[in-house]
C-alpha positions as CSV (number, residue, x, y, z in Angstrom):
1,X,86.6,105.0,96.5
2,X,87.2,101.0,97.1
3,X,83.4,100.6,97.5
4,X,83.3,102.3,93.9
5,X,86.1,99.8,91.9
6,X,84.7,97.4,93.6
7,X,81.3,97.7,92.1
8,X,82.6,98.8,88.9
9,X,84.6,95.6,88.4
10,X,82.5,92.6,86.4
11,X,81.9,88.9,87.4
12,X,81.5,87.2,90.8
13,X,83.6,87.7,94.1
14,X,86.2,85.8,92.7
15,X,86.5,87.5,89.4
16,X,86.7,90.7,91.6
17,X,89.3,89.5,93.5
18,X,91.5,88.2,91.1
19,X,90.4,91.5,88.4
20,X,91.5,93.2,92.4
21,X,94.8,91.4,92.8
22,X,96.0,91.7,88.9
23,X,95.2,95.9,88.9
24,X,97.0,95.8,92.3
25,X,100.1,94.0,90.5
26,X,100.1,96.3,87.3
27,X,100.2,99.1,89.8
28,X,103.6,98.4,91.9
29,X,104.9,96.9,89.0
30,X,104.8,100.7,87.2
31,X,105.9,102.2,90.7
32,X,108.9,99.6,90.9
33,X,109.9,99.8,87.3
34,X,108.8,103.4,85.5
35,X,108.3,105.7,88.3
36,X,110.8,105.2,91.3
37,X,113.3,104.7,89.0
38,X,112.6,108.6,87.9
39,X,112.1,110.0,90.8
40,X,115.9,107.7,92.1
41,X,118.0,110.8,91.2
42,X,115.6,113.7,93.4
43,X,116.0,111.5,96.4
44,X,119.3,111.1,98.4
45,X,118.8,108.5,100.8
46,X,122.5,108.1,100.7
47,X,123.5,111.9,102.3
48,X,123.0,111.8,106.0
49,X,122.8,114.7,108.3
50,X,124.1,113.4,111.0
51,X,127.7,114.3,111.9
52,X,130.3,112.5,114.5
């Protein structure tokens, strides 16, 4: 699948990697900001199951 993006994306090596590094950035900055937020209320990280 890497192999595939790879070759898909246009220019040189370094175009690639900075094309690369940019789609990497617009994808955790989605995560961080759009979808985690969502998904905050479904998952309780603040309920433990452990009892004294």
């Amino acid at each position: 699948m890497y192999g595939w993006i790879w070759r898909r994306l246009p220019g040189s090596t370094a175009v690639r990697l900075l094309t690369a590094t940019v789609l990497v950035a617009v994808a955790v900055a989605v995560l961080w900001y759009a979808v985690f937020p969502l998904l905050e209320p479904a998952v309780t990280l603040d309920e433990v199951t452990v009892q004294e």
